[in-house]
MARTORMAR-102605 format. One record per atom (N, C-alpha, C, O): residue in one letter; atom name; y, z, x. Coordinates in steps of 0.2 Angstrom, whole numbers. Example, Ala and Ser with C-alpha at 12.3 -4.5 7.8 and 13.67 -1.06 7.14 Angstrom:
MARTORMAR-102605
<node type="A" atom="N" yy="-28" zz="39" xx="66"/>
<node type="A" atom="CA" yy="-22" zz="39" xx="62"/>
<node type="A" atom="C" yy="-16" zz="39" xx="66"/>
<node type="A" atom="O" yy="-17" zz="42" xx="71"/>
<node type="S" atom="N" yy="-11" zz="35" xx="64"/>
<node type="S" atom="CA" yy="-5" zz="36" xx="68"/>
<node type="S" atom="C" yy="0" zz="39" xx="64"/>
<node type="S" atom="O" yy="6" zz="40" xx="67"/>
This chain:
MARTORMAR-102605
<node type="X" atom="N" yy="-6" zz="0" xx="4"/>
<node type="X" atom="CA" yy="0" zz="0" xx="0"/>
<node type="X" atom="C" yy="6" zz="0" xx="4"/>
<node type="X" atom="O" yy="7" zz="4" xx="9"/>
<node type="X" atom="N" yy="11" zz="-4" xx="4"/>
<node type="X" atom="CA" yy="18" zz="-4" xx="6"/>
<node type="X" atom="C" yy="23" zz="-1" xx="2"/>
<node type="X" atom="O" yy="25" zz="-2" xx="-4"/>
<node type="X" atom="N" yy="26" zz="3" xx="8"/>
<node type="X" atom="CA" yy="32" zz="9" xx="6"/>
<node type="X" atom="C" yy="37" zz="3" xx="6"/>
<node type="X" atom="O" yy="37" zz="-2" xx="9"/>
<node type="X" atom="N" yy="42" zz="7" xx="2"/>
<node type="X" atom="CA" yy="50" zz="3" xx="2"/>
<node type="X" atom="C" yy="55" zz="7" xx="4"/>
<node type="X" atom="O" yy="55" zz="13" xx="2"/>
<node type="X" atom="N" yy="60" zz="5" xx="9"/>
<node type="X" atom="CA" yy="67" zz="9" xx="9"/>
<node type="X" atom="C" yy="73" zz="6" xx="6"/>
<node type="X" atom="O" yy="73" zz="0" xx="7"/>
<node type="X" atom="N" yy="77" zz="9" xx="4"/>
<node type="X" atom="CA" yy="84" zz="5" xx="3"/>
<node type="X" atom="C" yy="87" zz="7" xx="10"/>
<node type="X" atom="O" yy="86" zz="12" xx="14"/>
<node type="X" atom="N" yy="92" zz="1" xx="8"/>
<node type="X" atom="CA" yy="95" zz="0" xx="14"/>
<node type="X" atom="C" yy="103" zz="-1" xx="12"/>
<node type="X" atom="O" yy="104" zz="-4" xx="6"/>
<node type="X" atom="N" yy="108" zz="1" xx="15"/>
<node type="X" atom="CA" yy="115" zz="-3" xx="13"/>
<node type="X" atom="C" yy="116" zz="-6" xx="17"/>
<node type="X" atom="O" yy="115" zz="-5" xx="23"/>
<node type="X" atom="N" yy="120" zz="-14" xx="14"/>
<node type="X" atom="CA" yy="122" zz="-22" xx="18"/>
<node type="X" atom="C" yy="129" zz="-25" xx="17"/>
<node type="X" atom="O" yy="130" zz="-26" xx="11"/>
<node type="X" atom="N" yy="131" zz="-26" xx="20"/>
<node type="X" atom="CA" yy="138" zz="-31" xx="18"/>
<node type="X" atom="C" yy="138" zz="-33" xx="11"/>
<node type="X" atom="O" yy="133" zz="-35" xx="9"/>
<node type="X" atom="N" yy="142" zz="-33" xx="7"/>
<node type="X" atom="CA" yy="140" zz="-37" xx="1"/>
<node type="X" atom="C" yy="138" zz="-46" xx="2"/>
<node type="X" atom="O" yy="134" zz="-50" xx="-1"/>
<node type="X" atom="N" yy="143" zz="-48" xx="9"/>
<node type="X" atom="CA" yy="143" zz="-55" xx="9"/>
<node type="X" atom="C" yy="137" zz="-56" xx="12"/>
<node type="X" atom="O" yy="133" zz="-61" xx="10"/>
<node type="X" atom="N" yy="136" zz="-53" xx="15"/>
<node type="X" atom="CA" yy="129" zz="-53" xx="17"/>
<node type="X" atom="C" yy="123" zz="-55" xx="14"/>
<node type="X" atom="O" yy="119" zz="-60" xx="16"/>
<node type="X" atom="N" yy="122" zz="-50" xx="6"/>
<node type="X" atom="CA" yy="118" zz="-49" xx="0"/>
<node type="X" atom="C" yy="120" zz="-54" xx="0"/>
<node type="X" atom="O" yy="117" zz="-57" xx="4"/>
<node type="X" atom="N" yy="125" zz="-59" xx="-5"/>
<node type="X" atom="CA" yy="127" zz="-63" xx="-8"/>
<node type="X" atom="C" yy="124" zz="-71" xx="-4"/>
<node type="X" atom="O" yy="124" zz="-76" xx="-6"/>
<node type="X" atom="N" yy="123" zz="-68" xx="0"/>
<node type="X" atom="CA" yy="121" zz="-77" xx="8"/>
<node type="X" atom="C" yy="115" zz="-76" xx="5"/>
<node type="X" atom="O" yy="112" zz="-79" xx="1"/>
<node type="X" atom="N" yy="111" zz="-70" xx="7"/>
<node type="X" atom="CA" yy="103" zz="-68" xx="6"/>
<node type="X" atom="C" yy="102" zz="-72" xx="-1"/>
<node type="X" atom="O" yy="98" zz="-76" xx="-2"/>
<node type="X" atom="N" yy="106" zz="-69" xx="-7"/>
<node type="X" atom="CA" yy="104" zz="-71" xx="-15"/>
<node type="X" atom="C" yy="102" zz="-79" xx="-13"/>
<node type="X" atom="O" yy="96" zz="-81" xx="-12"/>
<node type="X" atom="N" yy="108" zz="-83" xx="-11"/>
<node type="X" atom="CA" yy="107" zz="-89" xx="-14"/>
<node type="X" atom="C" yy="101" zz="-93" xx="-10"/>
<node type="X" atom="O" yy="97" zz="-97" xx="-12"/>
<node type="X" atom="N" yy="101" zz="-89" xx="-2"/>
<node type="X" atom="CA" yy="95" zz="-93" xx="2"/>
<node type="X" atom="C" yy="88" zz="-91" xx="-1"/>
<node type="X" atom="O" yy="83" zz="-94" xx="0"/>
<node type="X" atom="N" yy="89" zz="-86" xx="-3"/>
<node type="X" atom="CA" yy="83" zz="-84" xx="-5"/>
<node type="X" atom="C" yy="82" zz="-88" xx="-13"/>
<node type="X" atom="O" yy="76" zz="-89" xx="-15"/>
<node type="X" atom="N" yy="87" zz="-90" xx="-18"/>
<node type="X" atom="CA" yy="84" zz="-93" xx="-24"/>
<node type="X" atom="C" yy="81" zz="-101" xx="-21"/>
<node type="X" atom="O" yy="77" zz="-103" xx="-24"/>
<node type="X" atom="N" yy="84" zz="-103" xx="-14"/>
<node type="X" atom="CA" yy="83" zz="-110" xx="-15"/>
<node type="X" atom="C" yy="76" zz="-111" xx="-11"/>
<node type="X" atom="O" yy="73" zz="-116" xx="-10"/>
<node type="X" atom="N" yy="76" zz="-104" xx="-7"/>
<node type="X" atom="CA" yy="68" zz="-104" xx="-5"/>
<node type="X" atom="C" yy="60" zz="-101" xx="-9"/>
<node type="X" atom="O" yy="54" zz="-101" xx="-10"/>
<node type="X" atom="N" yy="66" zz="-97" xx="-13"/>
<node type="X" atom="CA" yy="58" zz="-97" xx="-21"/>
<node type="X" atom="C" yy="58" zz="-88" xx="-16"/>
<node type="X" atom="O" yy="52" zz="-86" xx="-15"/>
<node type="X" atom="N" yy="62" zz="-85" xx="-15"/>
<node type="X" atom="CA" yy="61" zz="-78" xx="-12"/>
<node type="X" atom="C" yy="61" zz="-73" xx="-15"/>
<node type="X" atom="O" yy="62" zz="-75" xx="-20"/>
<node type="X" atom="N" yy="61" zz="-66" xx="-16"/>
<node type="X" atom="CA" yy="67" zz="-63" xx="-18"/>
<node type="X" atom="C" yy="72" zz="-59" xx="-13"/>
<node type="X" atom="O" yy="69" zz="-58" xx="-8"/>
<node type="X" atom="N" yy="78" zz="-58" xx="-14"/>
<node type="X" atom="CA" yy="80" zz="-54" xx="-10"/>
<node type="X" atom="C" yy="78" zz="-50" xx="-4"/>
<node type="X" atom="O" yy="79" zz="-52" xx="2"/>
<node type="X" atom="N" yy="75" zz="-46" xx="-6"/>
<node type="X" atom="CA" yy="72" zz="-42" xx="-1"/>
<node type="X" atom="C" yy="69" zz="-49" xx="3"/>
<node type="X" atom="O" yy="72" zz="-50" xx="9"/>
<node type="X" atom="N" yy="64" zz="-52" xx="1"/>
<node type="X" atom="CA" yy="60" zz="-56" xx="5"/>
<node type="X" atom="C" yy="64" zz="-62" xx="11"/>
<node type="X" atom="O" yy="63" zz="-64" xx="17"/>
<node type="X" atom="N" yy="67" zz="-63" xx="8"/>
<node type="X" atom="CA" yy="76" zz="-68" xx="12"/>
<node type="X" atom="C" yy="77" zz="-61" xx="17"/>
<node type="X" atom="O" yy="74" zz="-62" xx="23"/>
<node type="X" atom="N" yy="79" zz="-58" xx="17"/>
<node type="X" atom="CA" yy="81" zz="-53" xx="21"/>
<node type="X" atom="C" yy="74" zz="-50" xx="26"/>
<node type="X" atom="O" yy="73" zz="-52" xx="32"/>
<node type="X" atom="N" yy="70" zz="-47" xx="24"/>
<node type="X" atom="CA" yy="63" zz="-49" xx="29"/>
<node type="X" atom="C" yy="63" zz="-56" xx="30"/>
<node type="X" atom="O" yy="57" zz="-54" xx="33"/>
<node type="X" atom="N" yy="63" zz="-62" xx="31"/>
<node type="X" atom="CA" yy="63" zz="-67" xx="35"/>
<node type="X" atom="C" yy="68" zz="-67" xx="39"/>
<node type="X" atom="O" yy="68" zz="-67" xx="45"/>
<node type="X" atom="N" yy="70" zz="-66" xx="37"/>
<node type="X" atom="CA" yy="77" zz="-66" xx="42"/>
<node type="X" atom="C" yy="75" zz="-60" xx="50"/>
<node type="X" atom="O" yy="74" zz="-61" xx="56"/>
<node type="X" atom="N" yy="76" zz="-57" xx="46"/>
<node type="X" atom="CA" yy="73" zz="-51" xx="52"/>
<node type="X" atom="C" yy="67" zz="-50" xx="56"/>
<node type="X" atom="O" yy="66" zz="-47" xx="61"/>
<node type="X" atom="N" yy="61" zz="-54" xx="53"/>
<node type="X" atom="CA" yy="56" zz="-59" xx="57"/>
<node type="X" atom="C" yy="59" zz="-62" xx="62"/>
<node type="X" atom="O" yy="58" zz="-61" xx="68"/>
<node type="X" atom="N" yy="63" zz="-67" xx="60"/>
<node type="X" atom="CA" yy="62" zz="-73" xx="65"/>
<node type="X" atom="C" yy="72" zz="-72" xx="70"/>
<node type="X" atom="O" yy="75" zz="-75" xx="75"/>
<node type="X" atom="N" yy="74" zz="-66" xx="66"/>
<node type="X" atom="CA" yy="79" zz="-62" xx="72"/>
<node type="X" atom="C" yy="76" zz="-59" xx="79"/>
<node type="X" atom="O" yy="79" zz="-59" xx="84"/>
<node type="X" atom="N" yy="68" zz="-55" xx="76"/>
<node type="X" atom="CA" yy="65" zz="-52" xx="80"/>
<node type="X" atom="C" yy="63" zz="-58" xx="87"/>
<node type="X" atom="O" yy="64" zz="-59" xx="93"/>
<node type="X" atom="N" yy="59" zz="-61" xx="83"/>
<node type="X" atom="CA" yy="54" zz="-67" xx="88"/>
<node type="X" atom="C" yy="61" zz="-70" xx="92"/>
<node type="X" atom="O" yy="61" zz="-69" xx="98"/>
<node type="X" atom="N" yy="65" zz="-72" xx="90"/>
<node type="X" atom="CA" yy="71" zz="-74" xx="95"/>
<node type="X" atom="C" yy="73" zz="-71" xx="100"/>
<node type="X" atom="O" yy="74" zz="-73" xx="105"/>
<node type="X" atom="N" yy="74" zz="-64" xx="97"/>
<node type="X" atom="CA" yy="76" zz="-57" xx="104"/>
<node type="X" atom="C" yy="69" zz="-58" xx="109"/>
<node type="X" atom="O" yy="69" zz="-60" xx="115"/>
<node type="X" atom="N" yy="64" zz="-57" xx="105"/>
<node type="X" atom="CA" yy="57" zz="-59" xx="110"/>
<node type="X" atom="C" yy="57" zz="-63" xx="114"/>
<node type="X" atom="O" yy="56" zz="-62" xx="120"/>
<node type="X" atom="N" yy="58" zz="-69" xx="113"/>
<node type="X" atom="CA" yy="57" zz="-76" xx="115"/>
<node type="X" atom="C" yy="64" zz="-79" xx="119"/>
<node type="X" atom="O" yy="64" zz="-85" xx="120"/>
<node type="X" atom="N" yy="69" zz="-77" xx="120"/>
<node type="X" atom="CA" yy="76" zz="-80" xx="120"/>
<node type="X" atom="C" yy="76" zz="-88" xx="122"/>
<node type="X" atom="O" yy="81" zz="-91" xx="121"/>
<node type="X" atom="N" yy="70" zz="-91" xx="125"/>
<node type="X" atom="CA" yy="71" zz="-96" xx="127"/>
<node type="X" atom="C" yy="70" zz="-101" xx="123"/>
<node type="X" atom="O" yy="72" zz="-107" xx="124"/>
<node type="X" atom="N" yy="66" zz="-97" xx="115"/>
<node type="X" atom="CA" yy="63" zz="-103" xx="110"/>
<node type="X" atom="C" yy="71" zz="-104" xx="105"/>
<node type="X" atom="O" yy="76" zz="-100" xx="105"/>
<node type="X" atom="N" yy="71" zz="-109" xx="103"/>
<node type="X" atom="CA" yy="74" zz="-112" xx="97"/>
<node type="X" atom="C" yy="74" zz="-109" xx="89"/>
<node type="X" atom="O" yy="71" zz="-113" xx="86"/>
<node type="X" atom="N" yy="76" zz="-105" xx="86"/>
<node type="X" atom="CA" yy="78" zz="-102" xx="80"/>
<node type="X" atom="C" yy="71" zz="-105" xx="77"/>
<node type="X" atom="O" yy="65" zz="-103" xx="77"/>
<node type="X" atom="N" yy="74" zz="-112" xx="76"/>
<node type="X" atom="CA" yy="72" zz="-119" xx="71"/>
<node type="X" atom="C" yy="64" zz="-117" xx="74"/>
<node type="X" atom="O" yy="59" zz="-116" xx="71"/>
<node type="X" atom="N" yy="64" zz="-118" xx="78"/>
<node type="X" atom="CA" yy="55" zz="-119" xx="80"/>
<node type="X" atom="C" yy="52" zz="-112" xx="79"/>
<node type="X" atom="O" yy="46" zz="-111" xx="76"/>
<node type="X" atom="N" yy="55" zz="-106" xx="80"/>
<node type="X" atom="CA" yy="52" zz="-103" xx="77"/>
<node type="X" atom="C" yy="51" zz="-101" xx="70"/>
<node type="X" atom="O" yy="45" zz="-99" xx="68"/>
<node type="X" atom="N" yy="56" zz="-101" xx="65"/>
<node type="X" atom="CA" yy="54" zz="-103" xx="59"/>
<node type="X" atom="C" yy="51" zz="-107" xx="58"/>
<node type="X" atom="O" yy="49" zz="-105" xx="52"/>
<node type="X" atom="N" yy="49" zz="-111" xx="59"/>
<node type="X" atom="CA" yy="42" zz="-115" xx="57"/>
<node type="X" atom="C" yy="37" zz="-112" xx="59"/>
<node type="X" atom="O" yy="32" zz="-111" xx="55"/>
<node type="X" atom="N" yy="36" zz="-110" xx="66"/>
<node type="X" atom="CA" yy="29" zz="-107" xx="67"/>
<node type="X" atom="C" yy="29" zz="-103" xx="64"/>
<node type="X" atom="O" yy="23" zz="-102" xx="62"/>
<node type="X" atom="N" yy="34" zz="-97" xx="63"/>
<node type="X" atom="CA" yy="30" zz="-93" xx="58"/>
<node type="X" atom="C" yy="30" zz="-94" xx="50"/>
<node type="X" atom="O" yy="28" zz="-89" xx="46"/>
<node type="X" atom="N" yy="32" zz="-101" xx="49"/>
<node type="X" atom="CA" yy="29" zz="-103" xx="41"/>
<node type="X" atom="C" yy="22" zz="-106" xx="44"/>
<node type="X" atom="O" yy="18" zz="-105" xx="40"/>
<node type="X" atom="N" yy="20" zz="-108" xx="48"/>
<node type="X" atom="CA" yy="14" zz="-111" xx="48"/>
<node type="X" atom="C" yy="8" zz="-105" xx="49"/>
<node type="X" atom="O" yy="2" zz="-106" xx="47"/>
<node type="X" atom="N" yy="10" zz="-101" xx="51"/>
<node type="X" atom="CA" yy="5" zz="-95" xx="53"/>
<node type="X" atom="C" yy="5" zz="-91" xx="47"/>
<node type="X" atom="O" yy="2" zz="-86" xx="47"/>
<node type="X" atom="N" yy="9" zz="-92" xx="41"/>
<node type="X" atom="CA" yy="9" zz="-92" xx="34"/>
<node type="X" atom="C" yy="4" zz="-95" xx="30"/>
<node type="X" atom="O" yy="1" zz="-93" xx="25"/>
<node type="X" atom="N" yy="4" zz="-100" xx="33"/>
<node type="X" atom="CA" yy="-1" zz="-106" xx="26"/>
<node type="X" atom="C" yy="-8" zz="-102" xx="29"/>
<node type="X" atom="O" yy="-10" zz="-100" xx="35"/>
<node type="X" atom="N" yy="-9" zz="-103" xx="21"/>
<node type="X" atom="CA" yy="-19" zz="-101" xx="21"/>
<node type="X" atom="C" yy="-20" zz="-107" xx="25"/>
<node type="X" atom="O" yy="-17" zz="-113" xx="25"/>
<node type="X" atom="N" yy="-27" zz="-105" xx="28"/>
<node type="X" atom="CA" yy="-30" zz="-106" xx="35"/>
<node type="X" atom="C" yy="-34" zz="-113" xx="31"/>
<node type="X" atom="O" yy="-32" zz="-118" xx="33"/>
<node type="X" atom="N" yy="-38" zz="-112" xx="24"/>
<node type="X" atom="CA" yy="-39" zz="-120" xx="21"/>
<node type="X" atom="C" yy="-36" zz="-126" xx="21"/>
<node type="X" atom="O" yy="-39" zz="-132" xx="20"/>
<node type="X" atom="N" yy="-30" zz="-124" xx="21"/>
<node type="X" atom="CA" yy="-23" zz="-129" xx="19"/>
<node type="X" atom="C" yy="-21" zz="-132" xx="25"/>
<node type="X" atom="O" yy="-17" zz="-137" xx="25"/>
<node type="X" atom="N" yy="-24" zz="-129" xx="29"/>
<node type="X" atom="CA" yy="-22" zz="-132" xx="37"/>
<node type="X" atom="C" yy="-26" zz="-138" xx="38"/>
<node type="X" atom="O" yy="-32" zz="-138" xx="35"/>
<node type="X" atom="N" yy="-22" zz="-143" xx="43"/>
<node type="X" atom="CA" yy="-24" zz="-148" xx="47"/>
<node type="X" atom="C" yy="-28" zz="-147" xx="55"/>
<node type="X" atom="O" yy="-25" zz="-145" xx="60"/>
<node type="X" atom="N" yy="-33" zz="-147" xx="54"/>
<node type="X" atom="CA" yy="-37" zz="-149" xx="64"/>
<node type="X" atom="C" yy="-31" zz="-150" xx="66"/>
<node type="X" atom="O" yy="-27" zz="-153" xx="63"/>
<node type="X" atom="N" yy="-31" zz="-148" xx="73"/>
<node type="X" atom="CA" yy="-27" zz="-153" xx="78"/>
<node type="X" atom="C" yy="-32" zz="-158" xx="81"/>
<node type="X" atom="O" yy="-38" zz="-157" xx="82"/>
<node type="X" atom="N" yy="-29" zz="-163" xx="83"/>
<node type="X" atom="CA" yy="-33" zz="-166" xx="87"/>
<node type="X" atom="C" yy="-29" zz="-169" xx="90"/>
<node type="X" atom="O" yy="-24" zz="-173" xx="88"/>
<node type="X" atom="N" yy="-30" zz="-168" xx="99"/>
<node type="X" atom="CA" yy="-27" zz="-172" xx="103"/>
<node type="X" atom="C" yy="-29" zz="-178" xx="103"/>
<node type="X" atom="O" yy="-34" zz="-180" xx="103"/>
<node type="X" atom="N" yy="-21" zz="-183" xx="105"/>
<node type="X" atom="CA" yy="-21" zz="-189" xx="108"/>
<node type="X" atom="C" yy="-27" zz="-192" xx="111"/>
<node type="X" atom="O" yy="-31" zz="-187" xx="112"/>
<node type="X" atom="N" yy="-31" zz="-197" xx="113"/>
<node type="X" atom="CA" yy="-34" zz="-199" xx="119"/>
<node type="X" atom="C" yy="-29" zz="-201" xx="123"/>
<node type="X" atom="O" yy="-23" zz="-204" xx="121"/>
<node type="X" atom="N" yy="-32" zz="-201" xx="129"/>
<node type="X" atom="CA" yy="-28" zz="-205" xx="135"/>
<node type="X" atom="C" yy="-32" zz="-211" xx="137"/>
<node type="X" atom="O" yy="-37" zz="-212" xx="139"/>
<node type="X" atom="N" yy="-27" zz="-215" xx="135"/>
<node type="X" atom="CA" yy="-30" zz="-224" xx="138"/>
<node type="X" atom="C" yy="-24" zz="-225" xx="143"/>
<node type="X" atom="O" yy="-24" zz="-231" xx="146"/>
């Protein structure tokens, strides 16, 4: 079971989080937890790309069925 805290935020802050969060299917809270995911991985990583990181961690999101093989190239 997952505990919750409140927390207090900017209003404009809230207000950025609402709409990114309606156009991503999120809610609130869940916008702001991404957010703070992919804040975190960037402190970690400084050398990665925001943008790439956002994606990897939506790909390590998708159920494991729904994924693609990779398959390398051949070399000719």
């Amino acid at each position: 079971m997952q505990t919750t805290t409140s927390v207090r935020i900017d209003q404009a802050l809230y207000e950025l989080a609402r709409s990114d969060a309606s156009i991503e299917h999120r809610t609130i809270a869940g916008q702001i937890e991404y957010w703070a995911k992919i804040g975190r991985a960037a402190l970690d990583n400084p050398d990665l790309p925001a943008s790439f990181i956002a994606e990897s961690l939506a790909s390590m999101a998708e159920p494991r069925e729904e994924t693609t093989a990779f398959v390398p190239r051949s070399r000719t």
